[in-house]
LUMVO-524200 format. One record per residue (C-alpha): residue number from 1; residue in one letter; z, y, x. Coordinates in Angstrom, 1 decimal, always signed. Example, Ala and Ser with C-alpha at 12.3 -4.5 7.8 and 13.67 -1.06 7.14 Angstrom:
+------+------+--------+--------+--------+
| resi | resn |      z |      y |      x |
+------+------+--------+--------+--------+
|    1 |    A |   +7.8 |   -4.5 |  +12.3 |
|    2 |    S |   +7.1 |   -1.1 |  +13.7 |
+------+------+--------+--------+--------+
//
This chain:
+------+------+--------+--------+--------+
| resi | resn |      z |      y |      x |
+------+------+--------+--------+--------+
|    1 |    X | -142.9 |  -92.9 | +119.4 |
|    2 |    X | -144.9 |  -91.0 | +122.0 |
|    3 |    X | -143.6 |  -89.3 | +125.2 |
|    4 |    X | -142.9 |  -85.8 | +125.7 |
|    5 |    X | -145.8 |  -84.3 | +127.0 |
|    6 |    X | -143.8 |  -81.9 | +130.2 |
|    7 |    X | -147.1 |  -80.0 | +130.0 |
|    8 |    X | -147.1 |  -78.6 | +126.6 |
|    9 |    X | -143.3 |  -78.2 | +127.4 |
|   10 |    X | -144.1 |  -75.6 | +129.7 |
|   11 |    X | -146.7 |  -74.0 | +127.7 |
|   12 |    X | -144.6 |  -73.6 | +125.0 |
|   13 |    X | -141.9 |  -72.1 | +127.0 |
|   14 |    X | -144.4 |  -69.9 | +128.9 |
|   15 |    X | -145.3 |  -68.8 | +125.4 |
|   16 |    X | -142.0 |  -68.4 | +123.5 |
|   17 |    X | -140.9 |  -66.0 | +126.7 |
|   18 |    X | -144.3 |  -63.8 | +126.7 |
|   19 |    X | -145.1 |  -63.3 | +123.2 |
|   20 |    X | -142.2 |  -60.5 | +123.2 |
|   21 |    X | -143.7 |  -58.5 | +126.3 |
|   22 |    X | -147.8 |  -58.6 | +124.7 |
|   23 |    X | -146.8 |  -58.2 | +120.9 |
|   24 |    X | -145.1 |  -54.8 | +120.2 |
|   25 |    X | -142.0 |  -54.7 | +117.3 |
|   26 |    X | -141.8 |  -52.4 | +114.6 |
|   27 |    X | -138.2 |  -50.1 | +114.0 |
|   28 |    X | -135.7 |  -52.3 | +111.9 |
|   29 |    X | -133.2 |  -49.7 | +110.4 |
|   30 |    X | -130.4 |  -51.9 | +109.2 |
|   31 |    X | -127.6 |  -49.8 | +110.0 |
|   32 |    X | -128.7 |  -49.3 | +113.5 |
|   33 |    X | -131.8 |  -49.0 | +114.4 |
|   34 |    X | -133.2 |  -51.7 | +116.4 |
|   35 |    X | -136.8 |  -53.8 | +117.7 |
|   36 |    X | -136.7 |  -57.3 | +117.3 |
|   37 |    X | -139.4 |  -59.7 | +119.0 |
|   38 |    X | -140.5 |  -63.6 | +118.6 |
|   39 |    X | -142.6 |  -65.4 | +117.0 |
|   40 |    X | -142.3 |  -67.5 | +114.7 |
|   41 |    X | -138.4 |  -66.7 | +114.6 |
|   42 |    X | -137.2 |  -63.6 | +116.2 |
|   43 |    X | -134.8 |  -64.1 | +118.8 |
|   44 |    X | -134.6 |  -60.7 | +121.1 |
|   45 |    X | -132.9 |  -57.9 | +119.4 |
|   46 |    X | -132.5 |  -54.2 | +121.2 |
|   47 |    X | -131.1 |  -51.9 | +119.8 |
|   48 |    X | -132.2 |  -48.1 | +120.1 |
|   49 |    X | -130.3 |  -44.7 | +120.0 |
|   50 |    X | -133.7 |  -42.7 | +120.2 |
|   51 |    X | -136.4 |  -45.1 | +119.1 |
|   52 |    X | -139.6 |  -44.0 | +120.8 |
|   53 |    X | -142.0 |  -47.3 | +121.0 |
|   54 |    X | -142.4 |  -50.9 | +120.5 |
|   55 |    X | -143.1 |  -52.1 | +123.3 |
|   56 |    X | -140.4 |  -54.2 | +125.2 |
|   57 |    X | -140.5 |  -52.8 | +128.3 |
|   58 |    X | -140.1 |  -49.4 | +127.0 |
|   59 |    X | -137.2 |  -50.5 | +124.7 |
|   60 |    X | -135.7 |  -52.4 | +127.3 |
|   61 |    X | -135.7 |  -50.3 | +130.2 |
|   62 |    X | -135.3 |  -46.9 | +128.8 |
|   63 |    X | -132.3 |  -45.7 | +126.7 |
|   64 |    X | -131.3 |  -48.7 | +124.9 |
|   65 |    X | -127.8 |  -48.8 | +123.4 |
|   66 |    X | -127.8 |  -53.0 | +123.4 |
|   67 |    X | -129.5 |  -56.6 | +123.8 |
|   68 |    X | -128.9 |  -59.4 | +122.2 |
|   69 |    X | -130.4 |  -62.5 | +122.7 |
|   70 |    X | -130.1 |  -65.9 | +120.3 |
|   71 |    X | -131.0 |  -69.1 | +122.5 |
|   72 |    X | -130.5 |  -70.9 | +119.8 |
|   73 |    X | -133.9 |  -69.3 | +117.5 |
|   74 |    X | -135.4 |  -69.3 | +121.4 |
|   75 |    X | -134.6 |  -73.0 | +121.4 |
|   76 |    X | -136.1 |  -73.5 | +117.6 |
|   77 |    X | -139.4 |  -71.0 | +118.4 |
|   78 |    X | -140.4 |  -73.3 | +121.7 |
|   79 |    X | -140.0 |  -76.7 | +119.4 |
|   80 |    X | -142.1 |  -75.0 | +117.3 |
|   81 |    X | -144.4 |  -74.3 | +119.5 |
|   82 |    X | -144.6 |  -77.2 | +121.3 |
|   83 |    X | -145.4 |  -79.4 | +118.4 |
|   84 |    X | -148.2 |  -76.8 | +117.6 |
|   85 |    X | -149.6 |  -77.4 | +120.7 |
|   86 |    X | -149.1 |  -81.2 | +120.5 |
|   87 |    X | -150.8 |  -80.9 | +117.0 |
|   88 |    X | -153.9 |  -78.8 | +118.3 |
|   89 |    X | -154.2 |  -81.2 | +121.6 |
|   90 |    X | -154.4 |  -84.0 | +119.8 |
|   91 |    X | -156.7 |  -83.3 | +117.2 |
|   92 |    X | -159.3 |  -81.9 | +120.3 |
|   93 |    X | -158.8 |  -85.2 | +122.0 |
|   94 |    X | -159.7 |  -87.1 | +118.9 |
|   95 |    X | -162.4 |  -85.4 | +118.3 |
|   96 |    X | -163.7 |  -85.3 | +122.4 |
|   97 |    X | -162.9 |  -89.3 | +122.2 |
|   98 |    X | -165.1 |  -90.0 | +119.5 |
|   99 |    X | -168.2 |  -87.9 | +120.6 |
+------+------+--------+--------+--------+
//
């Protein structure tokens, strides 16, 4: 079994925590209306009394009724991602090691 590679660790977790502030959410009205963000999973809900944008920071900082957070799907989105990225890096070093 390989080692866990601390580096794509850290990319992944740089990833899984950005991806909500570049990538803007679309209204969700299921009984409140509310933006989620995270990819693959969503895992930030806020919820809106006068939706306006959706953009984080503009749902987050102005007029937002509540937050929720699930570290659990955050948890589940960065193993995802790491094994991406552990998928992608090794197919590149195959193919470098070979040329």
């Amino acid at each position: 079994m390989n080692k866990i590679n601390k580096n794509h660790i850290v990319l992944s977790l740089l990833l899984c925590f950005l991806v909500p502030l570049f990538i803007p959410s679309s209204l969700s009205t299921d009984g409140k209306e509310s933006y989620v963000y995270g990819l693959p999973l969503e895992y930030v809900t806020i919820y809106q009394q006068n939706p306006n944008s959706g953009w984080f920071f503009d749902n987050f900082f102005n007029g937002n009724t509540g937050l929720a957070i699930n570290p659990g799907t955050f948890a589940i989105n960065v193993i995802i991602v790491y094994l991406i990225i552990r998928f992608i890096s090794s197919r590149f070093y195959k193919k470098n090691k070979s040329i």
